[in-house]
N, C-alpha and C positions, 0 to 999 in steps of 0.2 A: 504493500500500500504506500510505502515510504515515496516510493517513483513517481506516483499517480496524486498526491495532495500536499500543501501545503496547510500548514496550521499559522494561522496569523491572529492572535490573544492580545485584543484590546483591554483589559484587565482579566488577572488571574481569578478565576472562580474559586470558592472554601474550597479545602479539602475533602470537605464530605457535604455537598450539596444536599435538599432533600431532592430537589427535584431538577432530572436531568428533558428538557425542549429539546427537541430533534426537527430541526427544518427544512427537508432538502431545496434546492434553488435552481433557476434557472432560465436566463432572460426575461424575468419580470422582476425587475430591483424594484419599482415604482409600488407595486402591490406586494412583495415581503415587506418593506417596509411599514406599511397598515400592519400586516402581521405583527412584526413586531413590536409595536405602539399597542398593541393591544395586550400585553403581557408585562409587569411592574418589574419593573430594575429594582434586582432583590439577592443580597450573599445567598439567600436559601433559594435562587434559581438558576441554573447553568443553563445558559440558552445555547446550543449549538447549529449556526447556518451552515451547511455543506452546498457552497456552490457547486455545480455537475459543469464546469467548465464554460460559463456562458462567456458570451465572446467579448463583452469591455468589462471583464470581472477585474482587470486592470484597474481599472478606475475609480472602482466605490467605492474603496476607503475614504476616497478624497470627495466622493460627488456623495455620499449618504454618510452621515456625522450618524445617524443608527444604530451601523456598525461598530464604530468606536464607541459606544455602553460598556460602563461595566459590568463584569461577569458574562460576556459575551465571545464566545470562542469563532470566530469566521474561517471554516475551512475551504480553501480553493481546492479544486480536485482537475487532472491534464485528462484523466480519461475519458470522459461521457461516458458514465455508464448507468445515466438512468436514477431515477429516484429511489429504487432497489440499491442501486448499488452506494449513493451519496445515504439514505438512512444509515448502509453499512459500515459506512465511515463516522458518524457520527454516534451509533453502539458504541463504537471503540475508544470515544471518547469520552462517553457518558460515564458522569461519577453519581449520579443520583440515585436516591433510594429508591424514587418511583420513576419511571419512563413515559415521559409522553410526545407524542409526534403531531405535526401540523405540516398541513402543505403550504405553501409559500401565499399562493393566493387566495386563505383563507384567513379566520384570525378564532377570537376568543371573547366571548362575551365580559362585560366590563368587569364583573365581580369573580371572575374567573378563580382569582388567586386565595379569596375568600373561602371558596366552594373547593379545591383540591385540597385547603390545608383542613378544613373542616376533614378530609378520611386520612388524613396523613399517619392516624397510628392503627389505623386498621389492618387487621388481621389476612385480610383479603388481598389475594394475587394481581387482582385484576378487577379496579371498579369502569363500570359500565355507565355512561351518559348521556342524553340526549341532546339534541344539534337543531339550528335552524337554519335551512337554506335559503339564500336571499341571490338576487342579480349581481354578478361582480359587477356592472357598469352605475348599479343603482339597488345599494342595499335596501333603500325603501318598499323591491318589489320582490315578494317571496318567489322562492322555486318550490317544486315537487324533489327536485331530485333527493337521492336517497332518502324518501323518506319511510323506508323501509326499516329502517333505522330505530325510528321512534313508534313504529308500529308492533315490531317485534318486542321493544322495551314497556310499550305497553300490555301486549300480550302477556309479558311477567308475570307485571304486576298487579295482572287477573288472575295468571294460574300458578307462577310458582315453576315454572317449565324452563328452565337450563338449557337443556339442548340450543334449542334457536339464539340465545344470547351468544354461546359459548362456539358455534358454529356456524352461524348465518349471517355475521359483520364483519365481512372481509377489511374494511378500512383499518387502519394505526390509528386514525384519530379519534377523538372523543370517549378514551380511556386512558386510564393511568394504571401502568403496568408495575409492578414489583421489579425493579432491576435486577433480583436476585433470581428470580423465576428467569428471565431471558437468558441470565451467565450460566446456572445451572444444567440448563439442558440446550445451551450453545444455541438461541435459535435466533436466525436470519430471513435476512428477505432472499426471495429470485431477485437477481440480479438481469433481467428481462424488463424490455417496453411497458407491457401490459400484464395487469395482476399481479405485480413484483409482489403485495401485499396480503393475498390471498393463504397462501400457505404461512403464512407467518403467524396470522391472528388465528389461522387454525391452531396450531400449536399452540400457543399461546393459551387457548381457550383449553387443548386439552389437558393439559400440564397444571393446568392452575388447581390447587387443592379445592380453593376459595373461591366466589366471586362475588360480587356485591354491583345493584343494578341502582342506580340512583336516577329516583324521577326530577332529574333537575338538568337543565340546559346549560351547556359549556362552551360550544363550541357553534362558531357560525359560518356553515357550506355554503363554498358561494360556487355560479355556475357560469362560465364562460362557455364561449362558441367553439374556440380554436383550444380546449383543454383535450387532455389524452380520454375522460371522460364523456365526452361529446359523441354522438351519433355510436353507441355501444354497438361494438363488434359488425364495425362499416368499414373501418381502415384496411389498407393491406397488411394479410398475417396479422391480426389482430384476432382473427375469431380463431385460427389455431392456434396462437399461443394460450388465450386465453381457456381454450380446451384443454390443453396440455396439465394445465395448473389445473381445473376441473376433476380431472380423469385423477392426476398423483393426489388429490383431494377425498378423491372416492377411496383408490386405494388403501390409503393409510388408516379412512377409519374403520373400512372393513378389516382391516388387519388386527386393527385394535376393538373389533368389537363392539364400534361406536356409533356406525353407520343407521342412521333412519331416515335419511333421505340423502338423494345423490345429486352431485351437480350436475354430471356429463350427459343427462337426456335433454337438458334444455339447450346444451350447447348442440345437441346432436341436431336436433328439430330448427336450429338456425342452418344446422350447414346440408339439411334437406332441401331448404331454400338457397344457400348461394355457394354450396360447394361440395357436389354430389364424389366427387375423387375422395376428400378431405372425411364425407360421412363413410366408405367404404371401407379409410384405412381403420378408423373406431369401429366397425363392425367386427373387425377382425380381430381385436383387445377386450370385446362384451364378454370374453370369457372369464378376464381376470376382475369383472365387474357382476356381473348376473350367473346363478348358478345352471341358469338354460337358457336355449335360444328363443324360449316361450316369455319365461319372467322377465329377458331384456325386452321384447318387444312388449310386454304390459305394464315395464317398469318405465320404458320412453313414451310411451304415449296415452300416460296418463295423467289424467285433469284435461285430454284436446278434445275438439270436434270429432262425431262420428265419422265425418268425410275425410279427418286429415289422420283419423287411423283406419279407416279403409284402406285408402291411398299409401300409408305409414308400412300397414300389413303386405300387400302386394309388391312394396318396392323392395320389403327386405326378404319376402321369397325372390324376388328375383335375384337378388343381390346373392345370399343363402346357396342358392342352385347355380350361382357364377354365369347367369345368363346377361349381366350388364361387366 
């Protein structure tokens, strides 16, 4: 990693922060810096920015006085490699007790600081938060997006049901993670475009002894045009990477025993639509996922239209009988 970053310490954070910010960055200096305006210059918070090599990352010491905060560590990185890989780099620098992550072009509700030290001696691996999505051009005007998010968290806090918190928020953000839980059992991001996060918070979720789901807002998702988030699994290689992380998703919980619902039929039923090569090679891998050629096909096409498991059923005998 030595070759690939520079560490540049506008003042030296404690030696035992409680709480280590992980930021990665990347041609949007104008919107991290909201970010970080939105978080109190504080010894008890180690803010870590990993630039991913944006191209006048030259510059912003001198053009964003931001930067230079105390307890503020700014790491430049030569590689690109992704907000996977720039989190990666800022793990290794985190000294905090709890972990929390933000994307650059998001921020943090104003009493943020208030509300994390409020679980600061909790027993809990991993507290869970809800978010609100608003327009990056104009916080005044809410979004939908992930709001999955606070639906699942309120399903909770009807029933009491683990699973969906602990396995169904792919995001880093709007948790705070036990640093000791992530060192423990070494876990990282894909170091990948899309989904670098997916597997991470898997883990994350499975390893936590503890969790704790707080009905309270921390974190504010904002939603631009041109984000890696935009137009979901429309990009090139974008819906197969994002399979890839799916399918080792599936894996791991079947392996562990954990599985009650799967990611890789929804991915599968996108690439029925725009990439019939890409659904044949996962036809071929439904064994290390479904215990027959029956159950994958009722385990993919369930919750659709009668017509698009008609149609579901006849494409994978033909597929099945090698006749495409």
């Amino acid at each position: 990693m030595g070759k690939n970053s520079v560490s540049i310490t506008a003042n030296t954070t404690s030696v035992s922060p409680t709480f280590s910010i992980i930021i990665p960055h990347k041609d949007i200096p104008d919107l991290l810096m909201r970010c970080l305006r939105s978080i109190p210059v504080s010894e008890d918070i180690q803010m870590i920015v990993v630039d991913d090599n944006s191209a006048d990352a030259d510059t912003y010491l001198e053009r964003y006085p931001e930067l230079s905060r105390p307890y503020l560590e700014f790491v430049r990185t030569t590689k690109g490699g992704g907000a996977g890989y720039a989190r990666n780099v800022g793990l290794e620098h985190a000294k905090g007790k709890w972990i929390l992550f933000a994307d650059a072009d998001d921020f943090f509700v104003d009493d943020m600081y208030d509300i994390i030290c409020s679980y600061v001696d909790s027993e809990a691996d991993v507290i869970y938060f809800k978010n609100k999505a608003v327009l990056s051009d104009d916080i005044s005007i809410k979004s939908n997006r992930s709001s999955y998010v606070n639906k699942n968290i309120d399903q909770y806090l009807s029933d009491v049901d683990e699973w969906p918190i602990r396995f169904k928020l792919p995001a880093p953000w709007g948790k705070m993670i036990k640093g000791s839980l992530v060192g423990k059992h070494n876990i990282r991001f894909d170091e990948i475009k899309y989904s670098n996060d997916g597997h991470f918070s898997l883990l994350v979720g499975y390893y936590a002894e503890k969790i704790v789901v707080a009905d309270r807002v921390i974190y504010i998702l904002t939603c631009r045009s041109n984000s890696l988030a935009a137009d979901f699994c429309s990009k090139p290689g974008e819906l197969e990477m994002r399979a890839e992380v799916a399918f080792r998703q599936d894996v791991f919980l079947l392996q562990h025993d954990a599985c009650r619902e799967m990611y890789t039929p929804w991915f599968m039923k996108e690439m029925l639509r725009k990439d019939r090569s890409l659904l044949r090679h996962y036809y071929e891998r439904l064994n290390g996922l479904f215990p027959s050629k029956l159950s994958a096909l009722r385990g993919i096409s369930k919750r659709t239209s009668w017509k698009f498991r008609l149609f579901y059923y006849v494409y994978s005998l033909l597929v099945w009988i090698r006749l495409l």
